[in-house]
C-alpha positions as CSV (number, residue, x, y, z in Angstrom):
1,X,-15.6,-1.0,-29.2
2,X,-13.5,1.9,-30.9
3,X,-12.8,4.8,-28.5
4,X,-11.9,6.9,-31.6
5,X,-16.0,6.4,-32.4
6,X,-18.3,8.9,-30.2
7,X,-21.6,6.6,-31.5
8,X,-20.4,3.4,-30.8
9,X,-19.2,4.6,-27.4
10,X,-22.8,6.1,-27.2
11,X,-24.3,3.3,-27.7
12,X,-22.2,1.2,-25.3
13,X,-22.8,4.2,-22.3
14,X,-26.4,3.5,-23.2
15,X,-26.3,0.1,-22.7
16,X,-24.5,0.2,-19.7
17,X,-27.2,3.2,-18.4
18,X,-29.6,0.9,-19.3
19,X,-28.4,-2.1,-17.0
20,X,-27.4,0.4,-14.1
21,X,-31.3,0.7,-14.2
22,X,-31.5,-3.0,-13.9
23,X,-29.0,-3.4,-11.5
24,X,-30.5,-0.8,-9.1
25,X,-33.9,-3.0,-9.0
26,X,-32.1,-6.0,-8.1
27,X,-30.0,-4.3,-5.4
28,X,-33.0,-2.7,-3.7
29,X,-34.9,-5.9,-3.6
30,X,-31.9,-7.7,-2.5
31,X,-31.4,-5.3,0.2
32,X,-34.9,-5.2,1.4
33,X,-34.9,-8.9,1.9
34,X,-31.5,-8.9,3.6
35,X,-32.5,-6.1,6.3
36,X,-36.5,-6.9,6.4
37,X,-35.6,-8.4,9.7
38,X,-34.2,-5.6,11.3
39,X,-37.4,-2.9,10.7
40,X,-35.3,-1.7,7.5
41,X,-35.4,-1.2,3.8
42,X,-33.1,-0.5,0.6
43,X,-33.7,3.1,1.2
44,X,-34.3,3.3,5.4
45,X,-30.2,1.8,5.2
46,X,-29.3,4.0,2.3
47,X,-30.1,7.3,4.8
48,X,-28.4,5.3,7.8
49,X,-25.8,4.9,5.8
50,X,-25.7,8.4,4.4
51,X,-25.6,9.7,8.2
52,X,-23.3,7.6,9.6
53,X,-20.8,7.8,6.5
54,X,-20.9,12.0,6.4
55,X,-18.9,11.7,10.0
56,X,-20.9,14.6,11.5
57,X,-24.7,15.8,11.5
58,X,-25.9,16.6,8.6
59,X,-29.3,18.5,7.2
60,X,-31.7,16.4,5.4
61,X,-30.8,18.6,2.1
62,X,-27.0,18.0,2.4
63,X,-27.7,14.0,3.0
64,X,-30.2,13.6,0.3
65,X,-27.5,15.3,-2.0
66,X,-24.8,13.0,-1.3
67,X,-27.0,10.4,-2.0
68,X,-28.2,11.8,-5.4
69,X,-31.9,11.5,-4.2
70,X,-34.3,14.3,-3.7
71,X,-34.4,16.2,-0.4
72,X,-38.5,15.3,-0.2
73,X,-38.2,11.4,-0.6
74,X,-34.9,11.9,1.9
75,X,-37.3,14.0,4.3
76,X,-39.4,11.5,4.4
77,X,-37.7,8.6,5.6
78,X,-35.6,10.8,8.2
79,X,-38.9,11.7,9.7
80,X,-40.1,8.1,9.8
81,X,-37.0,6.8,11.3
82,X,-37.3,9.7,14.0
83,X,-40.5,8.6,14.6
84,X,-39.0,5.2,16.3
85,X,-36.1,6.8,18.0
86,X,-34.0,5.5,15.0
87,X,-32.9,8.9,14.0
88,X,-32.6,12.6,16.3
89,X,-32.6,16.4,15.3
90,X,-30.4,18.7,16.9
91,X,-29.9,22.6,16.5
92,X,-28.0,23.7,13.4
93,X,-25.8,26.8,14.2
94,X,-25.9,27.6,10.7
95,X,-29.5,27.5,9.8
96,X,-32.9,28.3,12.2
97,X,-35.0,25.5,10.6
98,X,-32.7,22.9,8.4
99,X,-31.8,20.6,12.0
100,X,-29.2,18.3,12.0
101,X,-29.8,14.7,11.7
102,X,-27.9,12.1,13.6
103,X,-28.1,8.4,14.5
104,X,-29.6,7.7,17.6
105,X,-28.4,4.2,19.6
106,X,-30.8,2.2,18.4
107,X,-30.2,3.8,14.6
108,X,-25.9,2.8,15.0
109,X,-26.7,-0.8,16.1
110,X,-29.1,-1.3,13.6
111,X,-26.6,0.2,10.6
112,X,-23.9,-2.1,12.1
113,X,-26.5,-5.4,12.2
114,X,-27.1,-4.5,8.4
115,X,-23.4,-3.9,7.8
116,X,-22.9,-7.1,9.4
117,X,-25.2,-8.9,7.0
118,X,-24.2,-7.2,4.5
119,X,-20.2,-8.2,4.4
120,X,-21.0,-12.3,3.7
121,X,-23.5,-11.3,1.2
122,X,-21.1,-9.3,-1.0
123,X,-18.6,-11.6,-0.2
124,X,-20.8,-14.2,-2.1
125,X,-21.5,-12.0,-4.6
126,X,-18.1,-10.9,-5.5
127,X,-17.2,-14.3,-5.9
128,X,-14.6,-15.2,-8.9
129,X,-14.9,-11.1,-9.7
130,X,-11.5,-9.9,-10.8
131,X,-10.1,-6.6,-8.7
132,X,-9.2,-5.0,-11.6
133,X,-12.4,-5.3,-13.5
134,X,-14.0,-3.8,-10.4
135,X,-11.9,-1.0,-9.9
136,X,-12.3,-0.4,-13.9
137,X,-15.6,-0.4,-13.7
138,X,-16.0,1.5,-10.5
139,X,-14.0,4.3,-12.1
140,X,-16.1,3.8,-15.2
141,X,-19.4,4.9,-12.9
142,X,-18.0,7.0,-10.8
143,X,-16.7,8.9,-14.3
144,X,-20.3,9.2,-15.5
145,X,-22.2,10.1,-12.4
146,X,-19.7,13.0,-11.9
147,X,-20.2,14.5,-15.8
148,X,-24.2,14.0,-14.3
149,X,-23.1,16.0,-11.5
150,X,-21.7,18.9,-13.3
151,X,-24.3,18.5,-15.9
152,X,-26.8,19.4,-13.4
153,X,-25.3,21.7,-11.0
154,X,-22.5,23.7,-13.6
155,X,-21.4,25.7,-10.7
């Protein structure tokens, strides 16, 4: 492919778009099926993950923006997984109804039981991957969902 040649780059971004969306499908069913045993989903361990990555409480709105999801869907599950004392709200200083959501106990050991499961199965799947062609393509993505980013939020 020809840098110098915005279509054919097009068309590659598009095909690459195109098997993200593939990818995604295959990574959510994989991770159902690797965390159905502990109570979780794809998305339930996406939020866990969200909370426990962002370092301090965070508001549903400021979680399901790191995540590039939609507060409602985010909402949601946060609600759910407060429902079995997975999740808790506290107070926000800054804002009379938007709580902070944190992991309770029960929600840290069950994001480190799926972390745990997780590390062989990537393992596994990384297998006979080179570093650089991951870090290339990581860059690549990263790249792209940040022109998204800006695309949708120009401020």
């Amino acid at each position: 492919m020809n840098v110098s040649d915005p279509a054919l780059v097009g068309e590659g971004v598009t095909a690459l778009i195109l098997e993200v969306f593939r990818l995604n499908g295959r990574l959510l069913a994989a991770g159902d099926r690797l965390v159905a045993g502990l109570g979780l989903s794809s998305a339930r361990w996406q939020v866990l993950g969200a909370i426990a990555l962002a370092g301090t409480p965070q508001p549903v709105a400021h979680l399901a923006r790191s995540m590039g999801l939609n507060r409602q869907g985010v909402q949601r599950i946060v609600n759910e997984l407060a429902d079995e004392d997975i999740l808790a709200f506290r107070d926000n200083p800054h804002h009379r109804r938007a709580k902070l959501v944190m992991l309770t106990s029960k929600g840290q050991a069950a994001y480190e039981a799926a972390n745990r499961l997780q590390k062989p199965w990537v393992d596994t799947l990384a297998q006979g991957l080179a570093a650089e062609d991951v870090a290339a393509c990581l860059r690549l993505v990263e790249t792209l969902r940040r022109r998204l980013e800006v695309e949708a939020d120009p401020e």
